[in-house]
C-alpha positions as CSV (number, residue, x, y, z in Angstrom):
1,X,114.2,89.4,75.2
2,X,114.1,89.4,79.3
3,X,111.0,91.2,79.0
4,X,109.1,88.8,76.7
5,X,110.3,85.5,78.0
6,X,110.3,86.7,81.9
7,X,107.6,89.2,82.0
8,X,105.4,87.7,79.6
9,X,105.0,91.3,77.5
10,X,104.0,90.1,73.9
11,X,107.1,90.8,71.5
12,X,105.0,93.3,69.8
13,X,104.5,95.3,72.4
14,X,108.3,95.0,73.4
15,X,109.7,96.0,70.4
16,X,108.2,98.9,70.6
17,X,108.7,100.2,74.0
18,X,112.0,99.0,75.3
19,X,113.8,100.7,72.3
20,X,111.9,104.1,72.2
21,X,113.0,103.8,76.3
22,X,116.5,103.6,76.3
23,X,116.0,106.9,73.8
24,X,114.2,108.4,75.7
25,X,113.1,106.8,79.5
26,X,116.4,108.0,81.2
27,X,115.1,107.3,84.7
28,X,118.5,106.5,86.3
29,X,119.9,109.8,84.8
30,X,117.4,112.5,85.5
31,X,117.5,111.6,89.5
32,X,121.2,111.3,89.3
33,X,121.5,114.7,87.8
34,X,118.8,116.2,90.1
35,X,121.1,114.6,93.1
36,X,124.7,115.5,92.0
37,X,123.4,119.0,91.5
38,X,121.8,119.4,94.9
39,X,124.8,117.4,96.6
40,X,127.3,119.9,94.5
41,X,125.0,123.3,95.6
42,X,125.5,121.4,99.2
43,X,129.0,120.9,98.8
44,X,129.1,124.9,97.7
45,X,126.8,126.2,100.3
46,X,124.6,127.7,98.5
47,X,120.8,127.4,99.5
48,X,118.1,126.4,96.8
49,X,114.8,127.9,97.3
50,X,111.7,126.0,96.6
51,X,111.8,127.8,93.2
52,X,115.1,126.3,92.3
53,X,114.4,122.8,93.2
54,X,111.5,122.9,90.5
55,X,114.1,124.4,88.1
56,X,116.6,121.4,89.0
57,X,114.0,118.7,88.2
58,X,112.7,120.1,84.8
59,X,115.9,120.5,83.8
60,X,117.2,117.3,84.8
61,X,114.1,115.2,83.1
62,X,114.9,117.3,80.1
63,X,118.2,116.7,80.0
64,X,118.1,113.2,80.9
65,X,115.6,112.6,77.6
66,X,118.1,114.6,75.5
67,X,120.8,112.4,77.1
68,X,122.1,109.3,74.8
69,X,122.2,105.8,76.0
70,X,126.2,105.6,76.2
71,X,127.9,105.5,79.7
72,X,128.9,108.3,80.8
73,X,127.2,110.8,79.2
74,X,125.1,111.5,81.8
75,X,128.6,113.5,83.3
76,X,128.1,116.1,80.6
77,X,124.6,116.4,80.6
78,X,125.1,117.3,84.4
79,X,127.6,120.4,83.1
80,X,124.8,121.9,81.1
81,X,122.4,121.4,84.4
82,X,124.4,123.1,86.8
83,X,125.2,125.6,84.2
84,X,121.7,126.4,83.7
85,X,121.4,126.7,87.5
86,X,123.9,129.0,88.1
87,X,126.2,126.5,90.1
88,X,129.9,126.2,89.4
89,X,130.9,123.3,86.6
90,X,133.8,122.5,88.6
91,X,131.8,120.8,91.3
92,X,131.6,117.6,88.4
93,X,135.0,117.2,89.7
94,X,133.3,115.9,93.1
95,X,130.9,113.5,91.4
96,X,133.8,112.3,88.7
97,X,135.7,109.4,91.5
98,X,132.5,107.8,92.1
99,X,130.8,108.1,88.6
100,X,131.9,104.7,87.4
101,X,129.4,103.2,90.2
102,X,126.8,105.6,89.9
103,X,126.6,104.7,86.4
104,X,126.3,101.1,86.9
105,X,123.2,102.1,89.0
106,X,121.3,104.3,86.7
107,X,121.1,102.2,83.8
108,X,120.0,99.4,86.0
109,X,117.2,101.9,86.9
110,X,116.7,103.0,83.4
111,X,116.2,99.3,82.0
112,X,114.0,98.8,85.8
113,X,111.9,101.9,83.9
114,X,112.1,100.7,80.3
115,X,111.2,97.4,81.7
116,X,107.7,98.6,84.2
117,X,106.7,100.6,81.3
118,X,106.6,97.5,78.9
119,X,104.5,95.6,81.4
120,X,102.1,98.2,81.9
121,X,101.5,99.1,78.1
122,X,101.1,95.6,77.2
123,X,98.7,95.3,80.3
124,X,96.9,97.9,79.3
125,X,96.8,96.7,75.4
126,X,96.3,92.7,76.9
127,X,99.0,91.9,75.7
128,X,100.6,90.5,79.0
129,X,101.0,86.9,79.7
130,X,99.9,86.8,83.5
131,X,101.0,84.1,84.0
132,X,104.7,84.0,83.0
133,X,104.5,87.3,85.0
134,X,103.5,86.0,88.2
135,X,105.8,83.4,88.1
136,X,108.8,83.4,90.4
């Protein structure tokens, strides 16, 4: 509804992408698993080549479109990326006293994404009210 009455994306258009977004478009979730895993590597010491960093952001953007749109999640997800990368599981404990706020976070960057992605699809289709989406 925000993004048809405030960004002027046709309802069309909107009804398409926001859903098939918050399936899929987990923004907010893939950098949040790409950071925890670096911080909890960090927090280890144990050095990621170049190599690995690559490794950490497939597998986060994989995971995070795997990952369902219910809070919290995003915690488990994390378990099968530092598994894949070698890194102990345990280091969740570290991220697990601050995930309440860093959850409130990435799903406001997940509906920022769902919601830039709507624009520029109904943009691209003309199906954007310029107007309403100048406005202030």
């Amino acid at each position: 509804r925000t993004t048809e009455e405030r960004l002027g994306v046709d309802g069309s258009i909107a009804s398409f992408t926001i859903p098939l977004g918050a399936t899929i478009n987990m923004d907010g979730t893939a950098i949040m698993q790409g950071v925890a895993t670096v911080f909890i590597a960090q927090a280890y010491e144990i050095s990621l080549g170049p190599g690995d960093y690559l490794m950490v952001v497939v597998t986060a953007t994989l995971a995070s479109i795997g990952t369902a749109g219910v809070p919290g999640v995003g915690t488990l997800m994390l378990a099968m990326v530092l598994k894949q990368m070698n890194l102990p599981v345990e280091g969740i404990g570290l991220i697990l006293g601050v995930d309440r706020l860093l959850d409130m976070t990435r799903t406001a960057v997940n509906i920022s994404g769902d919601a830039a992605v709507s624009c520029i699809v109904a943009r691209s289709e003309g199906k954007l009210d310029l107007e309403t989406f100048r406005a202030p």
